[in-house]
N, C-alpha and C positions, 0 to 999 in steps of 0.2 A: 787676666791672661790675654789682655788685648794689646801688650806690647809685644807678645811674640807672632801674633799676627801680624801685625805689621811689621816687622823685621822681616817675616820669610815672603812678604808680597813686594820690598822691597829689594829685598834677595833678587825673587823671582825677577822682577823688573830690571834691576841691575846686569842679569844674564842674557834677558830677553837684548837691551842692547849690545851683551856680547856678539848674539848671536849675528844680529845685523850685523857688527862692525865686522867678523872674519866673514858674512858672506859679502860682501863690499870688497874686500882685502880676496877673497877668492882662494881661502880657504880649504884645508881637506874635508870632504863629508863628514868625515866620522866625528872629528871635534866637534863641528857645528850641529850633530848630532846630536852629541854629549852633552852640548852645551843646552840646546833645545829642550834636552829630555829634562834636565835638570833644573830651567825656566819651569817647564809646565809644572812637574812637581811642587816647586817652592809655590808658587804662586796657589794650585790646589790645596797644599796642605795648607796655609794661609787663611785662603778664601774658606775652607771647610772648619776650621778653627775659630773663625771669626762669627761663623754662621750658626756653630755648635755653642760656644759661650757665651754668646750674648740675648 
């Protein structure tokens, strides 16, 4: 099960630079919101899956 850990830390990560790149671009809150909330998620279920399996 440690391929789908890294997939959603990758996820995560993949978002976390979304979120940079629309607050740079200047962005409406709420996306970058969405976007953030959706980073921290992936990256937590991830990190807690990875920490849980192994």
């Amino acid at each position: 099960m440690n391929g789908l850990s890294t997939i959603l830390i990758v996820v995560g990560l993949f978002l976390l630079g979304g979120v940079y790149s629309f607050v740079k671009q200047k962005q409406s809150k709420s996306v970058i919101g969405v976007l953030a909330f959706g980073a921290v998620m992936s990256l937590a279920a991830g990190l807690l899956r990875l920490d849980l399996w192994s």
